[in-house]
C-alpha positions as CSV (number, residue, x, y, z in Angstrom):
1,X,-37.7,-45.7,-48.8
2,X,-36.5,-43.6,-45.4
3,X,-34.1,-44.2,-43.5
4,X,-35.6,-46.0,-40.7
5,X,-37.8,-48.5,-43.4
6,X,-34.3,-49.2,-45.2
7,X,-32.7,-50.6,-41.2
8,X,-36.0,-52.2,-40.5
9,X,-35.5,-53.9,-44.0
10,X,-32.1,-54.6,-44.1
11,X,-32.0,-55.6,-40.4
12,X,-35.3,-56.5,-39.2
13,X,-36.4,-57.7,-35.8
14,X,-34.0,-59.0,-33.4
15,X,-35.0,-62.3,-33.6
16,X,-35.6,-64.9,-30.7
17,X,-32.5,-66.4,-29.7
18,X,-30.3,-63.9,-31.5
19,X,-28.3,-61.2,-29.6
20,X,-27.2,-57.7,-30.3
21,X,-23.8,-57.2,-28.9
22,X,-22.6,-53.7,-28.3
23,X,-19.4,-52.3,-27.4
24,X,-18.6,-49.2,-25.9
25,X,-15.9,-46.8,-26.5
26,X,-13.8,-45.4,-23.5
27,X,-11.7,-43.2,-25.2
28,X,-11.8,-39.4,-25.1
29,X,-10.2,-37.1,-27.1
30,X,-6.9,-37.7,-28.3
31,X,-3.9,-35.4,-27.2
32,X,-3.4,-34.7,-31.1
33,X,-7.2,-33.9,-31.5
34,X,-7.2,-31.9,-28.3
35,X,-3.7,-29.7,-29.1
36,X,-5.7,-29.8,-32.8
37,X,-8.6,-28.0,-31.4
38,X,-7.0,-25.8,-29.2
39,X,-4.4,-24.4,-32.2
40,X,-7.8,-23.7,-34.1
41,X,-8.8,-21.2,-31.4
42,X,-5.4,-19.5,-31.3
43,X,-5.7,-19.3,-35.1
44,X,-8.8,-17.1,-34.8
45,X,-6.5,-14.2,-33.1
46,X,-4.0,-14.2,-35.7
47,X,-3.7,-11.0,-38.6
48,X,-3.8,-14.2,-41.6
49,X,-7.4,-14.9,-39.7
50,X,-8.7,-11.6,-40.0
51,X,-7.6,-11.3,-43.6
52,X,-9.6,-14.6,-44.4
53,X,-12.8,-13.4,-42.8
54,X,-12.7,-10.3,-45.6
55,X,-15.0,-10.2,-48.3
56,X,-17.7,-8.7,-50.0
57,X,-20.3,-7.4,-47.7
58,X,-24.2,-8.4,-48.7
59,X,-26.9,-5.2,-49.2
60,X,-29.4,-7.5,-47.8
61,X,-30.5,-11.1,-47.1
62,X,-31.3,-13.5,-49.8
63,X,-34.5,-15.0,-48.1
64,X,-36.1,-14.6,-44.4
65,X,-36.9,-18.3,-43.1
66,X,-40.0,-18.8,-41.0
67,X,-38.5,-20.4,-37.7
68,X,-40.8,-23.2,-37.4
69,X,-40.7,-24.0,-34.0
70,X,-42.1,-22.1,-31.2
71,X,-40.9,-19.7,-28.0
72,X,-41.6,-19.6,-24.8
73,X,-43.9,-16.9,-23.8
74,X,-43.1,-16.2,-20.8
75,X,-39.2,-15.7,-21.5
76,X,-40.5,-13.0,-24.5
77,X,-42.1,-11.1,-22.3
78,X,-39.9,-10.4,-19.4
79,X,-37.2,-9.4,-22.3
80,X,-40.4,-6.7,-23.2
81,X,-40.4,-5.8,-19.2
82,X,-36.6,-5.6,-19.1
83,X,-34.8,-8.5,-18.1
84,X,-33.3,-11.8,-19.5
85,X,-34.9,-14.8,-18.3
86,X,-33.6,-18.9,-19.2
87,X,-33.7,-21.8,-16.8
88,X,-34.2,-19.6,-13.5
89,X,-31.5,-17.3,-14.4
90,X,-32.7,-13.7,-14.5
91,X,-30.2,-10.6,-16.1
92,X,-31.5,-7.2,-16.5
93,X,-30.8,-6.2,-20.4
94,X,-29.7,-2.7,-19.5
95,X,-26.9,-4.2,-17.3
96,X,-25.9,-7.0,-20.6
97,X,-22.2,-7.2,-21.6
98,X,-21.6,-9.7,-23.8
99,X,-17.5,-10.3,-22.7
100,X,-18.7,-10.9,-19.1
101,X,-17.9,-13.6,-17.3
102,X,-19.6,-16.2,-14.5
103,X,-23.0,-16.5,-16.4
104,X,-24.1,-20.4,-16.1
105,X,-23.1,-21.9,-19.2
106,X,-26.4,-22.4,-20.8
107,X,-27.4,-18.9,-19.7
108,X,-24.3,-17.5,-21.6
109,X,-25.2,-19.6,-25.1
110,X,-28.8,-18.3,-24.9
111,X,-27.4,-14.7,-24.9
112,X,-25.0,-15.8,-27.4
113,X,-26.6,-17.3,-30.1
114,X,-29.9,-15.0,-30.1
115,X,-32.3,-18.1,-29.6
116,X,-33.8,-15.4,-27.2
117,X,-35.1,-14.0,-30.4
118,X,-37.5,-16.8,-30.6
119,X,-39.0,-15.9,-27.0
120,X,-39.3,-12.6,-27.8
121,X,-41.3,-13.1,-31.3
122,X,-43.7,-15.6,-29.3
123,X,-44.6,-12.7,-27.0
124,X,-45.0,-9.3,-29.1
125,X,-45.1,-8.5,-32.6
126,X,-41.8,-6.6,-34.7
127,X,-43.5,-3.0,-33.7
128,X,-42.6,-3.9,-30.2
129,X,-39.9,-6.0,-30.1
130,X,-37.6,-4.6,-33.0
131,X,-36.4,-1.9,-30.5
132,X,-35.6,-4.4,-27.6
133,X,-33.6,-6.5,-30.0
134,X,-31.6,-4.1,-31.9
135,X,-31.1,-2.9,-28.7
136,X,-29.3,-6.0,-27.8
137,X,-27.5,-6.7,-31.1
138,X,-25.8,-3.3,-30.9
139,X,-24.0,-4.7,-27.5
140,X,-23.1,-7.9,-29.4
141,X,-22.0,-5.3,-32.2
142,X,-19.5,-3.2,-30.0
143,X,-18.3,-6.3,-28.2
144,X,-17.7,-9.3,-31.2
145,X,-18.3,-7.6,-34.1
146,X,-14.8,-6.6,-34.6
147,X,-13.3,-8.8,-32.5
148,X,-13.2,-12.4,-32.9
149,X,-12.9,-14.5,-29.4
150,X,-14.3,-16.8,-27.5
151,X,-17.4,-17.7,-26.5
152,X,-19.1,-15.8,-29.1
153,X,-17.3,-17.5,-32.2
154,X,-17.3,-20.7,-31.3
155,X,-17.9,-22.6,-34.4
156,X,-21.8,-24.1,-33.0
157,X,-22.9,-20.4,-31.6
158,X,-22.3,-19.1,-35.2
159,X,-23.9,-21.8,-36.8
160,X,-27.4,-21.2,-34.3
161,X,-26.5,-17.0,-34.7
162,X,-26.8,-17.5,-38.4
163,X,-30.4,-19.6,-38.2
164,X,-32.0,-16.9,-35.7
165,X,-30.6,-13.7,-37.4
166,X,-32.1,-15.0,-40.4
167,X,-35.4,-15.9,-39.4
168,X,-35.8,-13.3,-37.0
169,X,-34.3,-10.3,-39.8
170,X,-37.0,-8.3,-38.9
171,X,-36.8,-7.8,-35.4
172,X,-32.8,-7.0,-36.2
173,X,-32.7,-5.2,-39.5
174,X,-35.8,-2.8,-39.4
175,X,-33.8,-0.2,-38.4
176,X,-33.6,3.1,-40.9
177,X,-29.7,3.6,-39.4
178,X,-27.8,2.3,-42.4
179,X,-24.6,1.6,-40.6
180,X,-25.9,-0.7,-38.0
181,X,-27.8,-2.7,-40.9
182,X,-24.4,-2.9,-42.8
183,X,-22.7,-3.9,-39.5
184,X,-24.9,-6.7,-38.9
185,X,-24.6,-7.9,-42.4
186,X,-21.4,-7.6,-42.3
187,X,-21.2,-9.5,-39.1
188,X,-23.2,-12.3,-40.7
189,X,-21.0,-12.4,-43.7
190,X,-17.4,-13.1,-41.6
191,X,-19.4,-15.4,-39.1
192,X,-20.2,-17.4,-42.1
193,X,-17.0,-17.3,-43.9
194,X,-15.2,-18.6,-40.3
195,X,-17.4,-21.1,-40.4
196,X,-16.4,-21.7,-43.9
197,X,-13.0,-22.7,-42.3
198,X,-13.8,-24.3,-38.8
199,X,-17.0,-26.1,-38.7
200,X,-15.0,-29.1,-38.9
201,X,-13.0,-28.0,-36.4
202,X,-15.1,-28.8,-33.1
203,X,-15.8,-32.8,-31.6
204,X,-18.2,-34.3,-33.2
205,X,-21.7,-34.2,-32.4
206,X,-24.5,-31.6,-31.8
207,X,-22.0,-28.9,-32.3
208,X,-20.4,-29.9,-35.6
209,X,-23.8,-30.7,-36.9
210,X,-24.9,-27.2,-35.7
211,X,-21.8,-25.4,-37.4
212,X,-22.3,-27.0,-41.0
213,X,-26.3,-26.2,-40.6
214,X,-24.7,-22.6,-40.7
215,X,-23.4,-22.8,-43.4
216,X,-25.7,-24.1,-45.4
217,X,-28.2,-21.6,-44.4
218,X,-25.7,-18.7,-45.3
219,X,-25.3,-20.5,-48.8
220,X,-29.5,-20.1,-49.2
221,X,-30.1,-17.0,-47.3
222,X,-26.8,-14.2,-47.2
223,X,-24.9,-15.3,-49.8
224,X,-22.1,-17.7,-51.1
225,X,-24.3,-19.2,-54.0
226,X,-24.1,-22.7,-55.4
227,X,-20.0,-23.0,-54.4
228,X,-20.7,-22.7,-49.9
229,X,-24.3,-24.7,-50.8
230,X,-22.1,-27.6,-52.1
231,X,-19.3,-26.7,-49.6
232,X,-22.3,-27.1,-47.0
233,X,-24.1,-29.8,-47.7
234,X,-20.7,-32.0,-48.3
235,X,-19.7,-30.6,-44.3
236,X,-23.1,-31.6,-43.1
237,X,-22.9,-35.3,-44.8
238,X,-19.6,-35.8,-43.3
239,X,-21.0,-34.5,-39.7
240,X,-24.3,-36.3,-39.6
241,X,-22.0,-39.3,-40.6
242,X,-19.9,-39.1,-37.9
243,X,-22.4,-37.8,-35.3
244,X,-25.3,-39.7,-35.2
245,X,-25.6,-43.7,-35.3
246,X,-27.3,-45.4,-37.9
247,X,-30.6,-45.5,-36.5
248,X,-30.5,-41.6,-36.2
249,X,-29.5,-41.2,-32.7
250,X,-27.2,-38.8,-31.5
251,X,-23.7,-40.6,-30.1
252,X,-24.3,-38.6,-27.0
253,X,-27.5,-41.1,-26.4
254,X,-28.7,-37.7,-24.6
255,X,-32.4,-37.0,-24.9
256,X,-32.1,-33.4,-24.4
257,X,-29.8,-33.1,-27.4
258,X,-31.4,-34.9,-29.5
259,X,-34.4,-32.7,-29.3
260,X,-31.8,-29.9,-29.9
261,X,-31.0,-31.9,-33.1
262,X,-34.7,-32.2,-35.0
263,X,-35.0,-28.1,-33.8
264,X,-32.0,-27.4,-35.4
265,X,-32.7,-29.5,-38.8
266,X,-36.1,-28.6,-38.6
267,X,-34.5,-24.5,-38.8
268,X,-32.6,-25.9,-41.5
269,X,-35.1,-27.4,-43.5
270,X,-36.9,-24.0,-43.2
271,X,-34.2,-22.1,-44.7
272,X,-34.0,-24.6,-47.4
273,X,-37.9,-23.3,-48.1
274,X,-36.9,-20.0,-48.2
275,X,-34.2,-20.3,-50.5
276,X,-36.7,-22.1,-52.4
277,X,-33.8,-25.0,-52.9
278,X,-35.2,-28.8,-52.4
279,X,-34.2,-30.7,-49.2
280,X,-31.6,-33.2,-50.4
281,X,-33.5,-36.7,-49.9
282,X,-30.1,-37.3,-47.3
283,X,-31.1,-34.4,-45.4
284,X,-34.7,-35.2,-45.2
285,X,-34.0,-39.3,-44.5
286,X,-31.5,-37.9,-41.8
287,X,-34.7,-35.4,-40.1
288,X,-37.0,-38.5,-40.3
289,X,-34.3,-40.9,-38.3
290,X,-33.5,-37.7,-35.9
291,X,-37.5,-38.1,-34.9
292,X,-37.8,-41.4,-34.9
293,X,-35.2,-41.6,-32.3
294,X,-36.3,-38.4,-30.1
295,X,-40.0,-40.3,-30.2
296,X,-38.4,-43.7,-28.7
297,X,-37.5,-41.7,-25.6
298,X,-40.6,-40.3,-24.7
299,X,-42.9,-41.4,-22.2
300,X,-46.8,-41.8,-22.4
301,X,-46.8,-38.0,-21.2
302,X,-45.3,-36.9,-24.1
303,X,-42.2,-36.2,-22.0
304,X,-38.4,-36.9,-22.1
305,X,-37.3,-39.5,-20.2
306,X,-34.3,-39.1,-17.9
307,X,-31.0,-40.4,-19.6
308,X,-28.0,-38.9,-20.2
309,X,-27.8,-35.9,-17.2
310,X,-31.4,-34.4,-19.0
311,X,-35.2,-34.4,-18.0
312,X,-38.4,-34.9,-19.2
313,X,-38.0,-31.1,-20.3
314,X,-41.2,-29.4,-21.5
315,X,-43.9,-31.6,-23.3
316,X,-44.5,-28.7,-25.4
317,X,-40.9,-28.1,-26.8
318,X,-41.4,-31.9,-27.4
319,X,-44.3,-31.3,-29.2
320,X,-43.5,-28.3,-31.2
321,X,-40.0,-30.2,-32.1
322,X,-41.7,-33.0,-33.4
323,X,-44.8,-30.9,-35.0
324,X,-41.7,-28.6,-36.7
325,X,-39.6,-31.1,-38.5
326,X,-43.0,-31.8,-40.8
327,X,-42.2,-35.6,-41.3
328,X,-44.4,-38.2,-40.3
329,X,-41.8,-40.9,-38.1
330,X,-42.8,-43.3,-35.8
331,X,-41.2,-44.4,-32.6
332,X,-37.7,-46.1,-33.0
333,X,-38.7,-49.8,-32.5
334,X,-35.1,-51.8,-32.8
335,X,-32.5,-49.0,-31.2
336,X,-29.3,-50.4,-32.4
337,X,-26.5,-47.6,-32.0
338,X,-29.5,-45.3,-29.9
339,X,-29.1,-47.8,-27.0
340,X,-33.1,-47.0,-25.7
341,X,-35.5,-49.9,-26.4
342,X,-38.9,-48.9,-26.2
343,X,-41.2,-51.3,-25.4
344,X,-45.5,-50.5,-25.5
345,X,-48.6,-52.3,-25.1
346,X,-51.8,-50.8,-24.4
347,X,-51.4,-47.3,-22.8
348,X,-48.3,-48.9,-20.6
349,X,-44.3,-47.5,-22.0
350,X,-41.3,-48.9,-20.9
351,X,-37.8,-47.4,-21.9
352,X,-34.9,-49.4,-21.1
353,X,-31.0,-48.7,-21.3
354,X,-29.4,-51.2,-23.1
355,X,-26.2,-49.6,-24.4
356,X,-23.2,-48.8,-22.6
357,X,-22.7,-44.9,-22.0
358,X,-21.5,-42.6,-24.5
359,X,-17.7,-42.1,-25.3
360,X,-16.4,-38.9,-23.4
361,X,-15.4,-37.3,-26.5
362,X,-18.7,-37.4,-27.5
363,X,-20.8,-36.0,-23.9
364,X,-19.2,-34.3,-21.1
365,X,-21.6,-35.5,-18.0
366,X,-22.3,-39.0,-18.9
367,X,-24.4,-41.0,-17.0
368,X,-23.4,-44.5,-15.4
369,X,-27.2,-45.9,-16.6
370,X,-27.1,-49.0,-18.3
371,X,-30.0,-51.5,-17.6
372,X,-31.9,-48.6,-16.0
373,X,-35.3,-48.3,-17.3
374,X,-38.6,-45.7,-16.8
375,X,-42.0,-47.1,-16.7
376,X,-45.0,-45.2,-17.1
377,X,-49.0,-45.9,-17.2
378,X,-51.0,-43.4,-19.9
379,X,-49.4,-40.4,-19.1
380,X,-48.9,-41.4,-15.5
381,X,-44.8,-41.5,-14.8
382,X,-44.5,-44.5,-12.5
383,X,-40.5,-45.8,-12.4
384,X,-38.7,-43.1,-13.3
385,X,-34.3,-42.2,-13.1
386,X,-33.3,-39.3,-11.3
387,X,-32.9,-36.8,-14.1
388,X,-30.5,-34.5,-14.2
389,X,-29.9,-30.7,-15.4
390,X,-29.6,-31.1,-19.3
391,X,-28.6,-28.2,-21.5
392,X,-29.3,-25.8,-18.1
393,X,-25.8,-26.0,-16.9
394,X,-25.0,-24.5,-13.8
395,X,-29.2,-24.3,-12.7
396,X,-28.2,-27.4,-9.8
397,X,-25.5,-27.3,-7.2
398,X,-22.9,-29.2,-8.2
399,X,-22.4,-31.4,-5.8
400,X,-26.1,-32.9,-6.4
401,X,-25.0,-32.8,-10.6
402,X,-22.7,-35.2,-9.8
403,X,-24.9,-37.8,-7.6
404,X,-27.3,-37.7,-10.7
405,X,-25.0,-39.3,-12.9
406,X,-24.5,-42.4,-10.7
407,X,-25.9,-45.8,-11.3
408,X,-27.9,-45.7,-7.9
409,X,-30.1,-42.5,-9.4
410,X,-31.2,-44.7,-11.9
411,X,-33.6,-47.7,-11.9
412,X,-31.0,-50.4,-11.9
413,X,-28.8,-52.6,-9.2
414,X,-26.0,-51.5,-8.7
415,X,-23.3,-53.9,-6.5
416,X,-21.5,-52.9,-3.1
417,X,-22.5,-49.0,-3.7
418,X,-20.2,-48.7,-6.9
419,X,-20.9,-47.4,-10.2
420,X,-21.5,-50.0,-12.9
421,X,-18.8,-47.7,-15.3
422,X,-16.3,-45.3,-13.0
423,X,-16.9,-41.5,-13.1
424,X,-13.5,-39.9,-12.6
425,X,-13.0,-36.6,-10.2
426,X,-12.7,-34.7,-13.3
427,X,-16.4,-35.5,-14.7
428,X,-15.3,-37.9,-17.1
429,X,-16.3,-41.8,-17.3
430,X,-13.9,-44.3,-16.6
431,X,-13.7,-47.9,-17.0
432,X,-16.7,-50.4,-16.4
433,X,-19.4,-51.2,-19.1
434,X,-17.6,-52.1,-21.9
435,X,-20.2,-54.6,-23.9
436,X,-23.7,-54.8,-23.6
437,X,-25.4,-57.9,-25.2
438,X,-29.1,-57.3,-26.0
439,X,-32.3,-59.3,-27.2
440,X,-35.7,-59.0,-27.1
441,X,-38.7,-61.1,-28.9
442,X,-42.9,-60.1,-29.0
443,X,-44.9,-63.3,-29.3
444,X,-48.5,-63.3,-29.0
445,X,-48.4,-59.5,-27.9
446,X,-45.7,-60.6,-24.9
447,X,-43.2,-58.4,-25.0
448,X,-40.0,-59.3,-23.5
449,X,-36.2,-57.4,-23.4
450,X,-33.2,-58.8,-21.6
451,X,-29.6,-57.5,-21.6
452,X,-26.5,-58.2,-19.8
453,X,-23.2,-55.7,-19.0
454,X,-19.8,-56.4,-18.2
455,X,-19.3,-53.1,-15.4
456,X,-18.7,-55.2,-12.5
457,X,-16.9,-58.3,-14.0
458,X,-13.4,-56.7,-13.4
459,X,-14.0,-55.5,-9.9
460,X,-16.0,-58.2,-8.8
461,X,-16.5,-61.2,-11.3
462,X,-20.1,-61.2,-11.6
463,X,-22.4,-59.8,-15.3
464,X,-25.7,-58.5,-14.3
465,X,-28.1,-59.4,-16.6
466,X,-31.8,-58.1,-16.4
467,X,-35.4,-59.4,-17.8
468,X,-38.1,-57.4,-18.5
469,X,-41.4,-58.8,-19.9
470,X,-44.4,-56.5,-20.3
471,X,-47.7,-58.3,-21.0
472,X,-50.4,-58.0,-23.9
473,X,-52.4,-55.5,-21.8
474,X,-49.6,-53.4,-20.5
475,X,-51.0,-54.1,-16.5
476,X,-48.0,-56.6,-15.6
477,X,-44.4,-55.6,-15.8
478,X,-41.6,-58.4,-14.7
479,X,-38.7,-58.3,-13.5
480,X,-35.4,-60.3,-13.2
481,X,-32.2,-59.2,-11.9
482,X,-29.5,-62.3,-12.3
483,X,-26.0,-62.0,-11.6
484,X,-23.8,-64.8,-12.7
485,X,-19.7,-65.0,-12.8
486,X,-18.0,-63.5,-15.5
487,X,-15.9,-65.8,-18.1
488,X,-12.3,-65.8,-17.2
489,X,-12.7,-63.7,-14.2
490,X,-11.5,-64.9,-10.3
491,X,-14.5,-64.5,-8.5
492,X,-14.9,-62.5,-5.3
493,X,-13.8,-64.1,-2.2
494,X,-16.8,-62.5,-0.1
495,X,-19.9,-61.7,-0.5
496,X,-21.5,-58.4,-2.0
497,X,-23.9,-56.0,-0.9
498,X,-26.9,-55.4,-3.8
499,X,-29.3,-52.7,-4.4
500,X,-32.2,-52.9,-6.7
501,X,-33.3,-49.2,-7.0
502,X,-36.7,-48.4,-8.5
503,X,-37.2,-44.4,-8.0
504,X,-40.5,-43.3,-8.2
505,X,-42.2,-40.4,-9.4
506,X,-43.2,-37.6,-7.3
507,X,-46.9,-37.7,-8.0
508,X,-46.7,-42.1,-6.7
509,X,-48.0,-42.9,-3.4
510,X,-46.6,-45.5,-1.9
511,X,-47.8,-47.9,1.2
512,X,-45.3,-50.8,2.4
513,X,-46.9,-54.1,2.7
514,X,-47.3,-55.8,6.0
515,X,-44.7,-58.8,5.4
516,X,-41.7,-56.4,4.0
517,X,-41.8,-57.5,0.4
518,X,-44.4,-55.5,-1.8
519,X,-45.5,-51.8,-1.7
520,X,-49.2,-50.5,-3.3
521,X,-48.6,-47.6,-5.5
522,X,-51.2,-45.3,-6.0
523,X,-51.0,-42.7,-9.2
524,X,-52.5,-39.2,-9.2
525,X,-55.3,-40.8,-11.3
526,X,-56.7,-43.0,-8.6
527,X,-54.9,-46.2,-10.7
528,X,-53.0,-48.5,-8.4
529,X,-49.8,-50.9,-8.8
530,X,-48.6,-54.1,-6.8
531,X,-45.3,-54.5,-6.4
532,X,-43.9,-57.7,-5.1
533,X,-40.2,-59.0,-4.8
534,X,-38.1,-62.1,-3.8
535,X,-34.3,-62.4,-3.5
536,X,-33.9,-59.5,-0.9
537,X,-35.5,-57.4,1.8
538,X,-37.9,-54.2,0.4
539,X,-36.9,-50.7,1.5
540,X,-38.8,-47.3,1.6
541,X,-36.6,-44.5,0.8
542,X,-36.2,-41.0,0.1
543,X,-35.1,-40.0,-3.2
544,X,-35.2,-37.2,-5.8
545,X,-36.5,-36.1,-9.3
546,X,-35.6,-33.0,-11.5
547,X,-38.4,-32.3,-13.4
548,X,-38.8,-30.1,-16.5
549,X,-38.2,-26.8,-15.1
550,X,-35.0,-28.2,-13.8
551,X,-36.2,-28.0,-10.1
552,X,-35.5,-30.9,-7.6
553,X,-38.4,-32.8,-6.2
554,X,-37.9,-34.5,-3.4
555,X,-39.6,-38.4,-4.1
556,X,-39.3,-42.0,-3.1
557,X,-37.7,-44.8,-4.1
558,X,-38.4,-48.5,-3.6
559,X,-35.0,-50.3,-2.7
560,X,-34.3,-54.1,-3.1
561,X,-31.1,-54.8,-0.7
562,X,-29.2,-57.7,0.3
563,X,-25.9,-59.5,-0.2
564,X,-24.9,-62.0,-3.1
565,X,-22.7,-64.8,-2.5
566,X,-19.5,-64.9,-4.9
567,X,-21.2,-67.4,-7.9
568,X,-24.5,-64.8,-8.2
569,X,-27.7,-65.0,-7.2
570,X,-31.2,-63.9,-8.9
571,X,-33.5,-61.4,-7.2
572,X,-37.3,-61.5,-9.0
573,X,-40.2,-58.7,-9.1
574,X,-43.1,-57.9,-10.4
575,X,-45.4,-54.9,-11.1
576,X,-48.8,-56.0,-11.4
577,X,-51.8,-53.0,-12.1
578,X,-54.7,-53.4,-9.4
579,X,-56.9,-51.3,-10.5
């Protein structure tokens, strides 16, 4: 029995009338775990370092994996035609130095950890693209090979090095010059034994996952034997433990990591082939739960929906994700730690927030989201959140970065303008959402989900609690918005201004109705959509949407405003499908 069977077994439905209470975590990282960290870096510079990365150097590799998910074309061949190209950023390979500085984050841990290998094998074949990339690893050579600093041995970059040297041997190692091929083996053979030591030494999350894949694929594929394999797979327990929630979401709750997670198992899995080793059945439940949760936040395009600073990124990385890991998951139905309840009927998806955001110590860039939701008909995006840059760091200005992770860039209310949980000058999330109680029931195909959150009971005494019910056919979505005091809470002496934000996609056409409280949506298809509302006064404004290429585009948003007295109110709405 998987994973996800044994938790809809052991759990089953939410039943009517029952709740699911979350509570968040605020906390970051400790001052011990942060000095902790930091003393781990130091250590890397020290002469008692160096001595533990010696060892006996392999004459080859065990196994060469088969990468099983795809490149990007494009990307391979501008490397052919000279030139580095990731998420808009463009660096000519002649002019590449490796200890450089200023390159956007992301941009910097593509050149990094070689997943530009990938790009380049989806665009020519070994013959051409062996020069090209030994051409690159000698710069890597002369600039880490020797030395061990940061960024290039951070503990997740060796762990993704390791899976792309491997499965990409022959675009690296087909060289006759014997010293390069014993310099990059020898490379490979202190990166793994410094993972041997620190993969448990970065946060918890993607990157601790990533370092311990490392070393299990060393283990099966350079060399360590039976003794790292065990080493490995213990490391990876522990990190998958402590990294994902039960129901196989990342504690991120980003989308765009969480597809970085079932590439990078899905790697792993391959190596395990090679090595001709079988998956352990914890590994392979783990893969199966990783899916099931990356499919619960995807749209009827086959798209990411926007949570968690990411985009709907490319439906073909989604694809090829999914297609790679070889297991056979369904969508996440009851998201528990996951936070995204995904609700379907016909060809109509609905993905709604009901989680508080993740702990800073486990995503820098959190978003202020809860109670948001996206909406979309067939592979028509119809409610959608603002989106943000994902894994591209640096590819928006930052100013606009910032305004994406509010609550009014999502599809929520938020209450006089503020966000429902504080983000501090510094990036980080503050106080607000602290528990988020959940239910949702399906009788006779009526699907309904309601959740409440605490982010505006301190400041202003009042829970917001929103119900959604989507019916049999999928051509009626409706809406509540209820704000009611808070227990033990003075209530505000004045009244509140209130905006119910539902941002559109780009591709939506919207015309106002005559009396000011409905809009006719028209999708790219020809389909249209009522909306109605009652409780406030309808607004037409501008908005904006990154899409998958992490480019702005400039949109519209449909905008609920009014003010609540101190004891609540309730504002209704309803999306009805006209055509």
């Amino acid at each position: 029995m998987s994973l996800l069977e044994r938790i809809d077994a052991e759990e089953g439905e939410i039943e009517p009338g029952k709740r699911l209470i979350r509570v968040g975590d605020d906390r970051g990282l400790s001052l011990f775990e942060r000095m902790g960290y930091r003393l781990h870096r130091l250590a890397w510079r020290t002469p008692l370092h160096k001595l533990r990365l010696r060892g006996r150097v392999p004459l080859k590799l065990i196994a060469v994996p088969k990468d099983p998910v795809a490149g990007e074309k494009t990307a391979g061949e501008a490397l052919i035609d000279g030139a580095f190209f990731h998420h808009g950023h463009e660096l000519p390979v002649d002019g590449l130095d490796f200890t450089a500085t200023g390159y956007p984050e992301d941009f910097a841990d593509y050149l990094q950890s070689f997943a530009w290998l990938r790009d380049l094998a989806a665009a020519v074949t070994r013959d051409r693209g062996a020069g090209v990339a030994e051409a690159v690893m000698r710069k890597w050579l002369d600039a880490y090979g020797e030395h061990v600093g940061e960024p290039a041995w951070r503990a997740d970059l060796w762990g993704r090095r390791i899976l792309f040297w491997t499965a990409y041997a022959p675009y690296i190692l087909s060289s006759s010059d014997i010293v390069y091929r014993s310099s990059v083996l020898y490379a490979l053979a202190r990166g793994a034994r410094h993972l041997d030591r620190g993969a448990d030494k970065v946060p918890p999350g993607l990157p601790r996952v990533t370092a311990w894949c490392g070393v299990i694929a060393a283990a099966l594929l350079v060399q360590g034997g039976p003794a790292r394999l065990k080493s490995g797979e213990a490391g990876l327990t522990r990190a998958l433990s402590l990294s994902l929630h039960d129901d196989g979401g990342l504690i991120s709750r980003a989308p765009f990591e969480q597809l970085a997670l079932v590439e990078t198992l899905s790697q792993l899995r391959s190596a395990y082939i090679a090595g001709r080793r079988d998956l352990p059945d914890w590994l392979i439940e783990a893969l199966e739960a990783a899916v099931g949760a990356l499919l619960a936040v995807t749209l009827g395009d086959d798209g990411l929906s926007s949570w968690q600073g990411g985009n709907k990124a490319s439906r073909r990385r989604v694809l090829a994700a999914v297609e790679a890991s070889a297991v056979t998951s369904q969508a996440l139905r009851q998201a528990r730690g996951w936070g995204y309840q995904r609700v379907q009927c016909k060809q109509s998806v609905l993905i709604f927030d009901a989680a508080p955001p993740p702990p800073p110590r486990a995503l820098s860039g959190g978003c202020a989201s809860t109670l948001a939701f996206e909406f979309s008909d067939g592979a028509d995006r119809l409610i959608v959140n603002c989106g943000g840059e994902g894994s591209a760091k640096g590819a928006l200005p930052e100013a606009l970065a910032n305004g994406l992770r509010t609550t009014a860039a999502h599809s929520t209310l938020t209450l006089a303008d503020r966000n429902s949980t504080a983000i501090h000058e510094d990036g980080s999330l503050g106080k607000g959402v602290g528990q988020v109680e959940m239910s949702r029931d399906q009788t006779a195909g009526i699907a309904r989900v309601e959740a409440t959150h605490d982010g505006y009971a301190r400041r202003f005494g009042l829970i917001h609690e929103r119900r959604l019910t989507l019916s049999p056919d999928g051509r009626q979505l409706t809406g509540e918005d209820r704000l009611h005091p808070a227990e033990k809470r003075r209530r505000h002496a004045e009244t509140i201004a209130f905006a119910v934000r539902f941002h559109l996609a780009p591709a939506v056409e919207v015309t106002a109705t005559a009396d000011g409280q409905g809009a006719i949506l028209r999708l790219r298809g020809g389909a249209a959509w009522q909306f109605r509302c009652r409780g406030g006064q309808l607004m037409l404004e501008d908005s904006v949407w990154i899409d998958g290429s992490v480019r702005a585009q400039p949109t519209l948003m449909l905008a609920i405003t009014g003010e609540t007295p101190p004891d609540g109110m309730t504002i209704s709405w309803e999306l009805k499908r006209a055509s």
